[in-house]
C-alpha positions in Angstrom: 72.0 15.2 -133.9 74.9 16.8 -135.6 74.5 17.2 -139.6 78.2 16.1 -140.6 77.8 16.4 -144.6 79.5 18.5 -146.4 78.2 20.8 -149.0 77.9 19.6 -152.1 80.7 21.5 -154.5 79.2 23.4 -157.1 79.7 22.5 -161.1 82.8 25.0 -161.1 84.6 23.9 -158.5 84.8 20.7 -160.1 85.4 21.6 -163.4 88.1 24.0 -161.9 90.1 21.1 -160.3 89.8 19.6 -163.0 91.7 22.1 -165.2 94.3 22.4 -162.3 94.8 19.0 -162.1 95.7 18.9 -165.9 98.0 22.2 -165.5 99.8 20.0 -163.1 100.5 17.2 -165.1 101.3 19.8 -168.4 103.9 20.9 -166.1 105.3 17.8 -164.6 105.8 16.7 -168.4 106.7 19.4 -169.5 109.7 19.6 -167.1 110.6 15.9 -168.2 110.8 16.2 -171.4 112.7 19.7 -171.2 115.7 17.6 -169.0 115.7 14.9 -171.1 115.5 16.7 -174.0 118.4 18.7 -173.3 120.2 15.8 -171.4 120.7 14.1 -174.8 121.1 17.3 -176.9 117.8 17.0 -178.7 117.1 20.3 -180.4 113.8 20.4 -182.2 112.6 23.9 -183.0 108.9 22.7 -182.8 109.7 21.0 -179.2 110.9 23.8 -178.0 108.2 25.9 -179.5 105.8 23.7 -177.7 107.4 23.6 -174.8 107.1 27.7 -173.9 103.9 27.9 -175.3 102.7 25.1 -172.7 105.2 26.8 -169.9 103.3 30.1 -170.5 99.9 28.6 -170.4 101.0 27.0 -166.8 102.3 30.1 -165.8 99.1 32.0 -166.3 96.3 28.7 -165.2 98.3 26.7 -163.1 100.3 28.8 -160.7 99.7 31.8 -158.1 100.9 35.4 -159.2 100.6 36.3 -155.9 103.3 34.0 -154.9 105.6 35.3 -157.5 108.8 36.3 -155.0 108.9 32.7 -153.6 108.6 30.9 -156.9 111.5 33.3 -158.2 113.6 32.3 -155.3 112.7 28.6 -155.7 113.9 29.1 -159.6 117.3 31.1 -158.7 118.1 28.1 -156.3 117.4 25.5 -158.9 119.5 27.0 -161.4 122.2 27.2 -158.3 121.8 23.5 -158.1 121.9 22.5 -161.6 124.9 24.1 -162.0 126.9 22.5 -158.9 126.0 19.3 -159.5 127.9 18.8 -162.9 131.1 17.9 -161.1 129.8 14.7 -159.6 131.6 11.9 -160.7 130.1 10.2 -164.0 126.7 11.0 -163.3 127.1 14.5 -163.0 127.0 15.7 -166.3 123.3 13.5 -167.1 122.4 15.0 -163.9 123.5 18.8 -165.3 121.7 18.1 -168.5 118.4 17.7 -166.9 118.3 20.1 -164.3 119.2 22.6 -166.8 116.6 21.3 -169.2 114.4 21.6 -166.6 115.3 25.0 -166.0 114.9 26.1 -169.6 111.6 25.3 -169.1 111.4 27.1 -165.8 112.1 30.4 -167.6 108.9 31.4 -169.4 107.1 29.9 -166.4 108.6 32.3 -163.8 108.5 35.2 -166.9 104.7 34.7 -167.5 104.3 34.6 -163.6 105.9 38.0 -163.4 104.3 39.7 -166.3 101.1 39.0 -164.7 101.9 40.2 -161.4 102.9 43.3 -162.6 99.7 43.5 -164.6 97.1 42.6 -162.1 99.2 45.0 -159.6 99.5 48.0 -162.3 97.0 47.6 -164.7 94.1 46.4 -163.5 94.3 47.9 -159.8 91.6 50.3 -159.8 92.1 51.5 -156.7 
C-alpha cells in the first residue's frame, strides 16, 4: 500500500507563512490607503511616514529580490496606466488619484527591492 501523507511541515515553515501572509495584507492596505489617501488629497506627514516605513519593510520580508527586473517593469507600466486613465470621463480623475496613490506607495517598495539586490549581488557575494 502506497503511504499518501505528506510530511508534516516543520515549526518554521509555519511560522514563515505566517509572516508572509501578514506582509501580504500590510501591502494590500497599504496600497489602499495610499490611493485613497491621495484620491481625496489627504496629506498627513505621520501617514505618509508610516506608509514608507511599512512599504520598506514589505520590500525587504514580503517580496523576491531576485525578481527585481519584472517587479520594476510591472511598476513602470502602472505608473503608465495611472497616468492615461485621468482623461476618462468623470471618473477619471478619482481613478487618477488612486492609481497614483497607489504608486506613491509603490516607490520605496520597488527602491528597497533594488537596494537589496544590489546588496546581496555585491556585497554579500563571496564568490
Amino acid at each position: 500500500m502506497k503511504n499518501t501523507n505528506k510530511p508534516a511541515k516543520s515549526h518554521a515553515d509555519g511560522v514563515l507563512a505566517e509572516w508572509r501572509w501578514l506582509f501580504k495584507w500590510l501591502f494590500l492596505l497599504g496600497g489602499v490607503i495610499a490611493g485613497l489617501a491621495n484620491t481625496f488629497a489627504f496629506q498627513n506627514e505621520f501617514l505618509i511616514s508610516a506608509l514608507m516605513l511599512v512599504g520598506i519593510l514589505v520590500g525587504i520580508f514580503y517580496f523576491d529580490s531576485e525578481d527585481v527586473i519584472n517587479i520594476g517593469l510591472r511598476y513602470l507600466i502602472f505608473i503608465a496606466v495611472a497616468s492615461s486613465v485621468g482623461g476618462f470621463y468623470k471618473i477619471g480623475s478619482y481613478i487618477n488619484g488612486f492609481l497614483t496613490g497607489f504608486s506613491y506607495y509603490l516607490g520605496p517598495i520597488v527602491l528597497t527591492l533594488l537596494i537589496v539586490y544590489f546588496v546581496k549581488k555585491y556585497i554579500l557575494n563571496k564568490s
